[in-house]
TIKEMAR-584656 format. One record per residue (C-alpha): x, y, z; residue number from 1. Coordinates in pm, 1 decimal, always signed. Layout:
BEGIN
PT       xx       yy       zz   i
PT        X        Y        Z NUM
...
***
This chain:
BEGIN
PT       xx       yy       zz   i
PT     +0.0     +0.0     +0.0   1
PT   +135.0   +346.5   -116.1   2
PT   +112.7   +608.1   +149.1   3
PT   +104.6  +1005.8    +40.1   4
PT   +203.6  +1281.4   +259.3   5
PT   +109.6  +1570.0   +194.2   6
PT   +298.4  +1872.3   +401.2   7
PT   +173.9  +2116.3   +599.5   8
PT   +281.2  +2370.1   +320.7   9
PT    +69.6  +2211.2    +81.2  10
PT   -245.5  +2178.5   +361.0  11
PT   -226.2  +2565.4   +439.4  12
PT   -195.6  +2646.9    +42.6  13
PT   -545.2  +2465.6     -6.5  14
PT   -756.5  +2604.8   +291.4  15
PT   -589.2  +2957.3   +207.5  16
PT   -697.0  +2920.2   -167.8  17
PT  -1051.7  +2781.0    -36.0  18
PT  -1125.9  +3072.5   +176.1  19
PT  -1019.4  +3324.7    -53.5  20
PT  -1254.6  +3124.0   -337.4  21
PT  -1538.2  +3193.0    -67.7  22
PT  -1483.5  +3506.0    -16.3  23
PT  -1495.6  +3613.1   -336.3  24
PT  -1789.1  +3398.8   -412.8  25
PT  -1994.7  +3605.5   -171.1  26
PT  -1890.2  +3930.8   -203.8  27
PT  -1964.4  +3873.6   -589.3  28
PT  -2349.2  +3863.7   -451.1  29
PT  -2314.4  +4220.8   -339.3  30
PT  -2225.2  +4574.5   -479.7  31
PT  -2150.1  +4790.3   -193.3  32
PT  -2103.1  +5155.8   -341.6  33
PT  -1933.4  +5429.9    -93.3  34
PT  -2127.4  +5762.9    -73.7  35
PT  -1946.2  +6077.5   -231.6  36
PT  -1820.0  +6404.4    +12.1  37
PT  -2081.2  +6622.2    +83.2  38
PT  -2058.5  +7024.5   +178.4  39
PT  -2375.5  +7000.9   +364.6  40
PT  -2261.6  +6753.8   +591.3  41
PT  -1873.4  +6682.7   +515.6  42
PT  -1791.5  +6463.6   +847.0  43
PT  -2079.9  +6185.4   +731.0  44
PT  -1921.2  +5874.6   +578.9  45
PT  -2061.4  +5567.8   +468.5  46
PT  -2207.9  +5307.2   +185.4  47
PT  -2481.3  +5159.1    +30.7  48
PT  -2476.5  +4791.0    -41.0  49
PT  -2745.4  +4617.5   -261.9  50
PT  -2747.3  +4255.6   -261.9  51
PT  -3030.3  +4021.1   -457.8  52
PT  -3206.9  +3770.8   -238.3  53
PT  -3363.2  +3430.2   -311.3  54
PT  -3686.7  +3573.2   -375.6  55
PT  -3551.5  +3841.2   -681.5  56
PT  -3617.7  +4111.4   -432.3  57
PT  -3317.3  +4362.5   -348.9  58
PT  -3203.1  +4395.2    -17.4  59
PT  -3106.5  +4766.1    +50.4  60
PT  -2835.4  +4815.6   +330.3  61
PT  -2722.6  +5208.0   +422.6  62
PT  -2431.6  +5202.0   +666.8  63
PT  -2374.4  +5570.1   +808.2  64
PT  -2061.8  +5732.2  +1019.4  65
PT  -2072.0  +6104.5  +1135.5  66
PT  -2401.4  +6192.2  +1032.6  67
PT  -2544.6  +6475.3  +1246.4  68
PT  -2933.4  +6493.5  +1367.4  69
PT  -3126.9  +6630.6  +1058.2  70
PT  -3245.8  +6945.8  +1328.3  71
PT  -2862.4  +7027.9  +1375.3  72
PT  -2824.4  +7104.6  +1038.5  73
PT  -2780.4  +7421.6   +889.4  74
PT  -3090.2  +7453.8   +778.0  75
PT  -3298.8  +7235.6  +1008.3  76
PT  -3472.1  +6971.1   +927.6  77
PT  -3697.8  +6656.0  +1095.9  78
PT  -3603.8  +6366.7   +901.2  79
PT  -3332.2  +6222.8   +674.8  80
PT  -3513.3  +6037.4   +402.7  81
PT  -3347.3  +5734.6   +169.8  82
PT  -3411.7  +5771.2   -197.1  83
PT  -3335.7  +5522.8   -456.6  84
PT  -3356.9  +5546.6   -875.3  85
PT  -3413.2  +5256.2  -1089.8  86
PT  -3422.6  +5217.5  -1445.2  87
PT  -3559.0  +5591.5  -1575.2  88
PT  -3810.6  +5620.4  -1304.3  89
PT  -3822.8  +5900.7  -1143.0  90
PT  -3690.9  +5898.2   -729.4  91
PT  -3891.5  +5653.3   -466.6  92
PT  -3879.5  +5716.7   -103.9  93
PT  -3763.2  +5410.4    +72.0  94
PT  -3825.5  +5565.9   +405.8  95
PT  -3649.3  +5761.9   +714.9  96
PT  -3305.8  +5724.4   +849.6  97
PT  -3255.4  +5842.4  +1221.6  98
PT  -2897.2  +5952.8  +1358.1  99
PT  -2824.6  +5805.3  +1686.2 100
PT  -2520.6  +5805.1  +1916.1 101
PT  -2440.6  +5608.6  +2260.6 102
PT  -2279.1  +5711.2  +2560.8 103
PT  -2000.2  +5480.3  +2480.8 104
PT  -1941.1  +5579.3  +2124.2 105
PT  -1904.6  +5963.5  +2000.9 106
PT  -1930.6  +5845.3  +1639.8 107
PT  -2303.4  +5921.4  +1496.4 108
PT  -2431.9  +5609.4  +1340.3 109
PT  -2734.4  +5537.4  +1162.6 110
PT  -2839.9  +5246.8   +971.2 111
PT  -3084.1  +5138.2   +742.4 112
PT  -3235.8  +4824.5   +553.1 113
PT  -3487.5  +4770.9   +308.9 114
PT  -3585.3  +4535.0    +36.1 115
PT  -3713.5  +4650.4   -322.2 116
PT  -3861.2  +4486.5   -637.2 117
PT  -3634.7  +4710.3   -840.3 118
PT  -3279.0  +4731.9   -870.5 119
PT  -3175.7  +5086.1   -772.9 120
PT  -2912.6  +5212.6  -1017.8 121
PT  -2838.7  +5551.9   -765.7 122
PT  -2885.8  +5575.0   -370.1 123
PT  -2912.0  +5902.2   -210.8 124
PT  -3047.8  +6060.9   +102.7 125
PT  -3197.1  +6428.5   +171.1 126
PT  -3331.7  +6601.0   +465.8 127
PT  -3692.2  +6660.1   +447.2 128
PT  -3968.7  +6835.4   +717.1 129
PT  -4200.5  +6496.9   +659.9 130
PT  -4045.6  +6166.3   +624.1 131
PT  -4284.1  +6035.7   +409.3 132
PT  -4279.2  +6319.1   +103.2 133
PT  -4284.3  +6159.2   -218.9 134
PT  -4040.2  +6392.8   -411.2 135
PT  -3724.7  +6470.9   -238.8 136
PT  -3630.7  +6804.9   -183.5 137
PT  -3246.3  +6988.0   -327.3 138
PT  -3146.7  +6887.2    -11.8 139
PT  -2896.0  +6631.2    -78.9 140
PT  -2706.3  +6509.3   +229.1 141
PT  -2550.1  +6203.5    +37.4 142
PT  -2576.6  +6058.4   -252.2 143
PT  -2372.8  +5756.8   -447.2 144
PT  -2231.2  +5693.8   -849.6 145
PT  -2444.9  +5507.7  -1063.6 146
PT  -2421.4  +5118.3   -954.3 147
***
């Protein structure tokens, strides 16, 4: 009976080529887009990642850093609001984003999910008096590149 060895060399090689094959497997799934500098609020940071689920849908991830309250801006406002376009229709509102901040953390965070039939081809968010407008205002906080 022929034994083979196989060295540790040759083990590590596999898993590492394995994992990376994984990796890239399921990041392929997702297009995660960062948002571009603003002048309105310049400190806020973040991305929007859009990712297609078993069911067709989109999921709709918003991942925020340094974003103020909307009624500490300069000019004040109630609500950020989440707009996405798809496809040559004009902008939907995919709902309200609220700023929040712990005692343990100075950062301003503020996250958001939703799903969508349509796949959005721009993200962007605005501060509006009433979260549920249906036609943003010029108020552009953030906004992504085309997907």
């Amino acid at each position: 009976m022929k034994t083979i060895k196989r060295s540790f060399k040759t083990g590590s090689f596999l898993l590492f080529g394995a994992t990376t094959l994984m990796i890239l497997l399921m990041s392929a799934c997702a297009t995660k887009v960062p948002f571009q500098y603003s002048a309105t609020a310049p400190a806020a940071r973040g991305a929007a990642k859009v990712k297609k689920d078993a069911n067709n849908n989109y999921t709709i991830s918003v991942e925020l850093t340094n974003l103020s309250e909307a009624n500490r801006l300069v000019a004040p406002k109630s609500a950020y609001v989440v707009w996405m376009e798809s496809g040559g229709h004009s902008a939907k509102n995919l709902g309200k984003i609220q700023s929040e901040s712990s005692m343990l953390s100075k950062t301003l965070k503020a996250n958001f999910e939703t799903v969508s039939a349509e796949k959005p081809t721009k993200i962007f968010i605005t501060s509006e008096e009433d979260g549920n407008t249906s036609y943003p205002s010029s108020d552009i906080i953030l906004t992504t590149n085309s997907f």
